[in-house]
N, C-alpha and C positions, 0 to 999 in steps of 0.2 A: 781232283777233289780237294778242296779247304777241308780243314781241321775244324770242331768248335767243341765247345766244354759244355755241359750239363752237368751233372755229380760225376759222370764218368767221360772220359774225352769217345768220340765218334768221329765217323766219316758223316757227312753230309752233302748230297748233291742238289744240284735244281732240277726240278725233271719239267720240259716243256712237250717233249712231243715223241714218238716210237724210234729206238733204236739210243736214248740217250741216257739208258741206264739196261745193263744187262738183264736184271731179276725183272724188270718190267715191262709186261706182255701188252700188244694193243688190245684196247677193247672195241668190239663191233658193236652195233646197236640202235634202235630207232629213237630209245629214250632218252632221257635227259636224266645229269647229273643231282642227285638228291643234295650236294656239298653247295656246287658251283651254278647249277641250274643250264649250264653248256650241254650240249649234243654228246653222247657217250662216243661218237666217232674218231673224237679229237682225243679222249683218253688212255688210258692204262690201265693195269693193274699188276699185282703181284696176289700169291697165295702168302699170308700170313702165318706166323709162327703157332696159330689154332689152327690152322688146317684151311681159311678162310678167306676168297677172294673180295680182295680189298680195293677199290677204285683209287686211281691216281690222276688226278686233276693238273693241267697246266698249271706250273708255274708252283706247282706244291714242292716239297724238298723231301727228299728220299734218305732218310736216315738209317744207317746201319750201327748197332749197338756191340759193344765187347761180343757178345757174344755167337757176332753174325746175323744179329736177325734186324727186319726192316717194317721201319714206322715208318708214315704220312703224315708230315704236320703242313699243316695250309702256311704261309706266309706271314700271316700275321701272329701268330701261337709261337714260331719257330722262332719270329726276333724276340718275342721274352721270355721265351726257355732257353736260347743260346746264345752264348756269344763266343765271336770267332777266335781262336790263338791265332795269335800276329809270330809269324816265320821270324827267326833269330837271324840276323842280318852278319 
């Protein structure tokens, strides 16, 4: 997992598909994504730090905060709330 900065530094992953993030579970389903408009088959989710299962869309980024808890930001939201720390060489 890369490193990126917001007011506090975080882990950040990509999540495309089951099994590519521990905390997030597949979702089964007939219906379609309210974010993405895809098939809930292809999805995820995790329970959120409210108690609340949260869907996780391909290609969303899975972000874990100081404190261990984990946000969904779609692709586009994530590149202008973060940017990435470059590894010291």
């Amino acid at each position: 997992m890369a490193k990126y900065r917001r007011k506090e530094i975080v882990e950040a992953f990509r999540w495309f598909k089951d099994g590519d993030h521990p905390k997030v579970k597949p979702m089964h389903g007939t219906s379609y994504c309210i974010y993405c408009g895809d098939s809930q088959d292809n999805h995820g989710y995790f329970r959120n730090k409210y108690g609340n299962d949260e869907p996780v869309c391909p290609g969303s980024w899975v972000v874990t905060d100081g404190n261990g808890n984990l946000e969904i930001y779609r692709p586009a939201v994530f590149d202008v709330m973060f940017e990435l720390i470059k590894d010291k060489e």
